[in-house]
C-alpha positions as MATLAB code, in Angstrom:
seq = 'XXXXXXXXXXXXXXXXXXXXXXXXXXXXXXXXXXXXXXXXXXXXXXXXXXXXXXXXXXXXXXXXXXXXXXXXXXXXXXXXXXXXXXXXXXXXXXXXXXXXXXXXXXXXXXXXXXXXXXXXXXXXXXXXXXXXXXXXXXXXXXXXXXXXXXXXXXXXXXXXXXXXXXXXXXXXXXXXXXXXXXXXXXXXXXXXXXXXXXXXXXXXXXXXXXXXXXXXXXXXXXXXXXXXXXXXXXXXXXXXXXXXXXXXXXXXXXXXXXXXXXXXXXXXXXXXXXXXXXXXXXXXXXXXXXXXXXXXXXXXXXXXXXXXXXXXXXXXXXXXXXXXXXXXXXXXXXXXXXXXXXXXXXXXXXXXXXXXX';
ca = [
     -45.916    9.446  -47.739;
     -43.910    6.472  -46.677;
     -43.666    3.443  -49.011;
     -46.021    0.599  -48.154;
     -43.953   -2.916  -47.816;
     -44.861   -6.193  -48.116;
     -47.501   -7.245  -44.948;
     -45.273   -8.119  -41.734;
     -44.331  -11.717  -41.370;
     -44.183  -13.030  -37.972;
     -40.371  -14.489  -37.141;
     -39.685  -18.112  -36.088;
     -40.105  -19.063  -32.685;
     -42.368  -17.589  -30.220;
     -44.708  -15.657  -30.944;
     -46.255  -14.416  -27.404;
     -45.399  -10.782  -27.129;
     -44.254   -9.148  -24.340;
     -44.810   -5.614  -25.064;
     -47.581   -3.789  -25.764;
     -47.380   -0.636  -27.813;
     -50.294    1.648  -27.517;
     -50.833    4.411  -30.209;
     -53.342    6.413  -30.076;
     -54.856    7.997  -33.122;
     -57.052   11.296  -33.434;
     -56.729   13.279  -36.725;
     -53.838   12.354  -37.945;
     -54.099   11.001  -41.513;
     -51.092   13.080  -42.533;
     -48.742   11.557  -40.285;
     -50.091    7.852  -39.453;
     -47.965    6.193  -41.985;
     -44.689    6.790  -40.949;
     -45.856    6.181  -37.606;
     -46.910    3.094  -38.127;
     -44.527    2.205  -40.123;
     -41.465    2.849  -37.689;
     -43.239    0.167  -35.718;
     -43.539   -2.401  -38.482;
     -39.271   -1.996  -39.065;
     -39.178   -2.592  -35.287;
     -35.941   -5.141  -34.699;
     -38.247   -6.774  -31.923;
     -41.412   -8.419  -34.160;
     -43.465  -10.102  -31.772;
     -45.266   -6.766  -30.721;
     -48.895   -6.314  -29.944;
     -49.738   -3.019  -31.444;
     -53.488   -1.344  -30.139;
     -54.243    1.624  -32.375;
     -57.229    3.221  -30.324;
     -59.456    5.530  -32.528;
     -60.349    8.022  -31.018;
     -63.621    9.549  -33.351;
     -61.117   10.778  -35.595;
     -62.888   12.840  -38.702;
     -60.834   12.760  -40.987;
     -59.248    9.963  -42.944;
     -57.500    7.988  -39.816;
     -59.551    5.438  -40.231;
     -59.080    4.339  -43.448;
     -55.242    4.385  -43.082;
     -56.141    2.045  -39.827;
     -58.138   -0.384  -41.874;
     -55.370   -1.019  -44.308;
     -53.187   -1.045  -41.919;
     -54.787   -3.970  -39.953;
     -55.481   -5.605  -43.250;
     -51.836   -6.159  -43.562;
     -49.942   -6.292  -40.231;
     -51.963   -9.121  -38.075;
     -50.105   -7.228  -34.847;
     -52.143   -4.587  -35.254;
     -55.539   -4.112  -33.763;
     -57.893   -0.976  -34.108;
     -60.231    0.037  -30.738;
     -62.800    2.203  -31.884;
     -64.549    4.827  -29.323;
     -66.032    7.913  -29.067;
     -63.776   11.214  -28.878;
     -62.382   11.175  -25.457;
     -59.119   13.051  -25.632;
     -55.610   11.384  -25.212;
     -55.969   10.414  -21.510;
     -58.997    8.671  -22.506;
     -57.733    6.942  -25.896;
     -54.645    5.998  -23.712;
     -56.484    4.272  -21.068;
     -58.583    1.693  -23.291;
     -55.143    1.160  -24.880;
     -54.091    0.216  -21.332;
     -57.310   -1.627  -20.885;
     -56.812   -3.712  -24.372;
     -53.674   -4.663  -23.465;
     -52.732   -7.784  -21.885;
     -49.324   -8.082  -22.325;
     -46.155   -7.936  -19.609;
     -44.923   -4.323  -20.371;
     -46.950   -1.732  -22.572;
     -45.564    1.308  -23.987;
     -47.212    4.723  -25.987;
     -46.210    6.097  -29.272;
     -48.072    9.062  -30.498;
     -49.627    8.863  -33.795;
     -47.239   11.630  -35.426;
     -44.273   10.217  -33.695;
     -42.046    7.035  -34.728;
     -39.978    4.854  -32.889;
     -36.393    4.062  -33.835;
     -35.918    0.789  -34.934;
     -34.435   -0.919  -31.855;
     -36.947    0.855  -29.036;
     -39.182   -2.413  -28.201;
     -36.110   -4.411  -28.060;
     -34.350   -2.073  -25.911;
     -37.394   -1.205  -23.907;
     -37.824   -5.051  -23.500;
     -34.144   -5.516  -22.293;
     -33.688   -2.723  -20.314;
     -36.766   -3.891  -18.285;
     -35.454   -7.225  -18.275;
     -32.117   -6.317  -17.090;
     -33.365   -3.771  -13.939;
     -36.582   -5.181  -12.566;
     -37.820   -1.802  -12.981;
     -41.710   -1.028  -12.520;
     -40.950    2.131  -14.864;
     -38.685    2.971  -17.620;
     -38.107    6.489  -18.785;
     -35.789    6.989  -21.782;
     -33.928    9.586  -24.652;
     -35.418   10.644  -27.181;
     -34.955   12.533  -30.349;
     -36.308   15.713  -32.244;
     -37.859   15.793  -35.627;
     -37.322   18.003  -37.342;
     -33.081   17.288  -35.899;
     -32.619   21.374  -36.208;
     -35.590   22.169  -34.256;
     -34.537   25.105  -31.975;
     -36.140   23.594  -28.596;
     -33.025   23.714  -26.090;
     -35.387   22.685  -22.841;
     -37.042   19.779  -24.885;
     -33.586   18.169  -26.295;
     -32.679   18.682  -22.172;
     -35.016   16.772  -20.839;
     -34.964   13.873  -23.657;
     -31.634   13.374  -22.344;
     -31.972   11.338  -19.273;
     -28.660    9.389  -17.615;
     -28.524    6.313  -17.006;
     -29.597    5.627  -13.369;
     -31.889    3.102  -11.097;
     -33.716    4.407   -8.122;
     -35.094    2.339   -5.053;
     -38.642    3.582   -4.161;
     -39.332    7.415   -3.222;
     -36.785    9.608   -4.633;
     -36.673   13.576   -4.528;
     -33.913   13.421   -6.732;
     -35.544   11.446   -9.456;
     -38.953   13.411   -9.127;
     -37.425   17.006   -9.091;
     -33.464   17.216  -10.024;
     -33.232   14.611  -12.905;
     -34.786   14.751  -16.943;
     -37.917   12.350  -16.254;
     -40.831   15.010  -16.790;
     -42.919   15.015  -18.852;
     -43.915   13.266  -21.347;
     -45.039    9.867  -21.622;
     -44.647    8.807  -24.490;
     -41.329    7.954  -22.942;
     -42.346    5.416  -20.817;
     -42.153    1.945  -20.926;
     -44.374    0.315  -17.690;
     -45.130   -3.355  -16.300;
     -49.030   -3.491  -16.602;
     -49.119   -5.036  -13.498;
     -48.086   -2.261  -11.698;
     -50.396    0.006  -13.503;
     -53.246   -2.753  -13.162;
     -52.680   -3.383   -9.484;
     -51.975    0.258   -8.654;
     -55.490    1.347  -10.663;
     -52.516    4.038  -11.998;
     -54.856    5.803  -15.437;
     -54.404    8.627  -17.385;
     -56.479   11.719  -15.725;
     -59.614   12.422  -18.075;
     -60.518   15.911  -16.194;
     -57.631   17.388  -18.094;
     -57.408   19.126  -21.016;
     -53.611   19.008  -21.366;
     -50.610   18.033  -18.818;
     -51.688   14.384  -18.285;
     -48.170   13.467  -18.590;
     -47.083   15.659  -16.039;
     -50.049   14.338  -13.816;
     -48.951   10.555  -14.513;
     -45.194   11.135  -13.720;
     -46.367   12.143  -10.735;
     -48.704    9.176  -10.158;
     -46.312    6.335  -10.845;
     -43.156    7.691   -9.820;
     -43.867    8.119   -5.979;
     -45.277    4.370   -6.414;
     -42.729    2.555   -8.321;
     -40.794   -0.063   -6.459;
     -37.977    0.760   -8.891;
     -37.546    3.201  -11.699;
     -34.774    2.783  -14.733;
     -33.794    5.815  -16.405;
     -32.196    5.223  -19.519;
     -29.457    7.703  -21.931;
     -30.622    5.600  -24.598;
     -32.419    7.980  -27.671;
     -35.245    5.453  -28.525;
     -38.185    7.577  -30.068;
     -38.213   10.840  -32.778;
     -40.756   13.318  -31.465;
     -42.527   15.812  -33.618;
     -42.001   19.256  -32.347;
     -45.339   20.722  -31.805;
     -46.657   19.616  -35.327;
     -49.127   21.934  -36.822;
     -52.692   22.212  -35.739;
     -51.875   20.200  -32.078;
     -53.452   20.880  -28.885;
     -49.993   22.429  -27.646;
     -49.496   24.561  -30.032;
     -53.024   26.365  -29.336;
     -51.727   26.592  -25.900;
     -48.336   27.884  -25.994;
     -50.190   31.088  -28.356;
     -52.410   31.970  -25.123;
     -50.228   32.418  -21.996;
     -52.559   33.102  -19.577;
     -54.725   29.773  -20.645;
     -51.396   27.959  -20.246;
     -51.186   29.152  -17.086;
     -54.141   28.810  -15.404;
     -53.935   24.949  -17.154;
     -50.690   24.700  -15.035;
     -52.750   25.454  -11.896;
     -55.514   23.304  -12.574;
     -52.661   20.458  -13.159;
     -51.326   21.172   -9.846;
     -54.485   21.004   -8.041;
     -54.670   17.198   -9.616;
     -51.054   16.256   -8.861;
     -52.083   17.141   -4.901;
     -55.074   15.822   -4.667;
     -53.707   12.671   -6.087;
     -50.821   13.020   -3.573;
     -53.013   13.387   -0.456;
     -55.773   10.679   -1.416;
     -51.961    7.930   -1.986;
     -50.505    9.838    1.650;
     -48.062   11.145   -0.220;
     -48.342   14.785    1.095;
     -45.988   15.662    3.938;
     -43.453   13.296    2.252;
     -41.351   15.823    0.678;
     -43.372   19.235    0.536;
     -40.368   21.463   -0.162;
     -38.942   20.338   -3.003;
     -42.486   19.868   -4.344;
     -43.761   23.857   -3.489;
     -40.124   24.792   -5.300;
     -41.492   22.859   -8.469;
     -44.921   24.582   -8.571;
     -43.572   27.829   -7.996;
     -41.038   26.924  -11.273;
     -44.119   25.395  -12.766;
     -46.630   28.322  -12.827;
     -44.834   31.506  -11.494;
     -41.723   31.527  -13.080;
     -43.443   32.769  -15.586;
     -46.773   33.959  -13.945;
     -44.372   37.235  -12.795;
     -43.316   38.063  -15.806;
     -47.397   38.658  -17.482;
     -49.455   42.159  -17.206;
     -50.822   43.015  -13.789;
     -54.072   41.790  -14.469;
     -53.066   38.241  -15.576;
     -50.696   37.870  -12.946;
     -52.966   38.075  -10.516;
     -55.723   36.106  -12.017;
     -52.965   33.590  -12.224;
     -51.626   34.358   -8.285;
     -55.109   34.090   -6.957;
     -56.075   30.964   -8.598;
     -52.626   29.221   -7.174;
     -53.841   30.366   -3.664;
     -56.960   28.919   -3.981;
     -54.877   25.710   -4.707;
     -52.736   25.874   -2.210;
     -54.449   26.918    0.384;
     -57.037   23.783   -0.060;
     -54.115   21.291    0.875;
     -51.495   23.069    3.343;
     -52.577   26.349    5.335;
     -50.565   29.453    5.200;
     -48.450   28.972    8.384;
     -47.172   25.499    7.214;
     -46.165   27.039    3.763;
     -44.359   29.657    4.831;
     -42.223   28.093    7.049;
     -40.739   25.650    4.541;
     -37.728   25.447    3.497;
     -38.007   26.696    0.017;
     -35.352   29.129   -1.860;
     -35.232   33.023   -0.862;
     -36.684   33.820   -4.484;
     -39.011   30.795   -4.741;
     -40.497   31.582   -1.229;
     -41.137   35.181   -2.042;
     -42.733   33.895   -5.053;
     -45.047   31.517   -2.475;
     -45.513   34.512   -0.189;
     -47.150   36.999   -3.066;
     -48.864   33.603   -4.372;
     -50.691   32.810   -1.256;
     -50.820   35.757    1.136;
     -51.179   39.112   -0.866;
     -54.417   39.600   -2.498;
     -53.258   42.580   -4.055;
     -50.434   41.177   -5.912;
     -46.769   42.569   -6.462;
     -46.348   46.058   -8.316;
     -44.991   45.035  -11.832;
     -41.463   47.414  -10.546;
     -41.004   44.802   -7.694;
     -41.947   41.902  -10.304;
     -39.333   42.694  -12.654;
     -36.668   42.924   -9.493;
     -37.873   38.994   -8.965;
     -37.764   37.710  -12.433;
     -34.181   39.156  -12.746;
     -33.128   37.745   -8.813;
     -34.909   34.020   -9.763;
     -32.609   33.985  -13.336;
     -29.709   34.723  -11.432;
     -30.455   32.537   -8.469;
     -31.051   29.471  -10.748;
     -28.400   29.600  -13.302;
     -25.391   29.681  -10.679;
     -23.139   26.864  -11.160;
     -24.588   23.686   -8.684;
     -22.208   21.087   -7.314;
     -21.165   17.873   -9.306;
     -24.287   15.443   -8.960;
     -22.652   12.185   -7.011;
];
């Protein structure tokens, strides 16, 4: 357990913070010192901190309580279980700062992130910052994680298909750093009908609607690599689950899309990413969960575009083969053919691309 310092002293000068970090807390007794405490060594003191309590059982609560006892930053919002979209939101609703930020409860931040997050803001008007992060423990074997915690640096100017499908800004958003106002004005929440994948859902809420979006290279939070007794870890045991989660994900993501008029806006590249998202892997399971999978995909699908419009997009041989067996054939692919796709996708999507400009 991490050593307890003196209580936080406020620094000289002023005190009105900026920056809002919202943690919130289920379960965690284990882990919610360190957490907390890689946000009372934060370079940047004048941080409002909203630890949201979200009916935790064990002894959360307690740790809480002495921790608002002796940091006066912190303050503890109590309510019912909810799940994480919900905790997150009345973390969003406490808040009243200019900028708020999330830290999981068995994450830390590195010592300069609310600075940096506060600069880099600052310095790029941005509605939405997305930045690095690293893995704890440092050896974990999670190639595609350490990938996408590894954004560049870049700006975008409204709607961009290259920040929403080709660069390392999903998921996770914990990563985030937003202007409130934008979230406030834009009545942008975390979805509550989900049992997992909000992030994914809010990327692709706030993305499309961001006036500007700063990614930054800059490593600013350690995240725990599916700790123990998490949600994700239950979910990565039980593929099919996962799977049919992914669908149900999607399904949110477009009917978010057509109630903002997004739809229609850039259809291909976003078929290409459901068809990475659910059937990259939906190919590779046994007949019968394949199709399970397939069939509730189509369903999907077929509630938002018809099956003339899909086809005839402009999608990747092997991704549109995938979308053809996805939404037209009932009967599903013979495993034979199946393997003959999962071997033709791998090959089609690890050819060398062309230098990004």
């Amino acid at each position: 357990m991490r050593t307890i310092r003196a209580p936080h002293q406020p620094g000289g000068g002023s005190a009105v913070s900026r920056l809002s970090v919202v943690v919130p807390v289920y379960n965690v007794e284990k882990y919610l010192d360190a957490s907390l405490g890689s946000l009372e060594d934060q370079s940047l003191a004048d941080i409002d901190i909203i630890c949201v309590n979200d009916g935790s059982t064990d002894g959360s609560r307690a740790v809480l309580a002495r921790w608002e006892k002796r940091d006066p930053r912190i303050r503890v919002v109590d309510k019912p279980n909810g799940g994480l979209s919900s905790a997150r939101n009345a973390g969003i609703d406490a808040a009243t700062t200019e900028f708020v930020c999330f830290l999981d409860s068995d994450d830390r931040f590195h010592p300069n992130a609310c600075a940096e997050m506060v600069r880099l803001l600052d310095q790029t008007g941005a509605d939405v910052l997305t930045f690095g992060a690293t893995l704890c423990p440092p050896d974990a074997r999670a190639p595609w994680i350490s990938r996408v915690l590894s954004p560049r640096d870049a700006v975008f100017e409204g709607y961009s298909s290259q920040l929403m499908f080709r660069e390392n800004s999903r998921p996770f958003a914990w990563r985030m750093a937003v202007r409130r106002e934008f979230l406030v004005q834009g009545n942008l929440r975390f979805d509550e009908g989900v049992r997992f994948g909000e992030d994914q859902i809010f990327a692709f809420a706030v993305y499309p609607r961001a006036s500007r979006v700063a990614l930054s290279s800059e490593k600013l939070y350690e995240y725990r690599v599916v700790r123990e007794g998490s949600l994700m870890a239950g979910m990565n045991a039980d593929v099919e689950a996962k799977l049919l989660d992914h669908v149900t994900i999607i399904d949110h993501i477009l009917a978010d899309w057509q109630r903002g008029g997004l739809l229609g806006m850039d259809d291909t590249n976003l078929v290409e990413f459901i068809m990475e998202y659910v059937m990259r892997e939906g190919i590779r399971q046994e007949s019968g969960c394949y199709q399970r999978v397939a069939a509730a995909l189509r369903k999907v699908l077929l509630s938002h575009w018809s099956e003339e419009y899909l086809v005839s997009l402009d999608v990747l041989p092997t991704t549109k083969t995938m979308l053809l067996k996805a939404t037209l054939d009932s009967k599903g692919m013979p495993l034979a053919a199946r393997r003959v796709l999962t071997l033709t996708y791998y090959l089609e999507h690890h050819r060398p691309q062309p230098a990004r400009a």
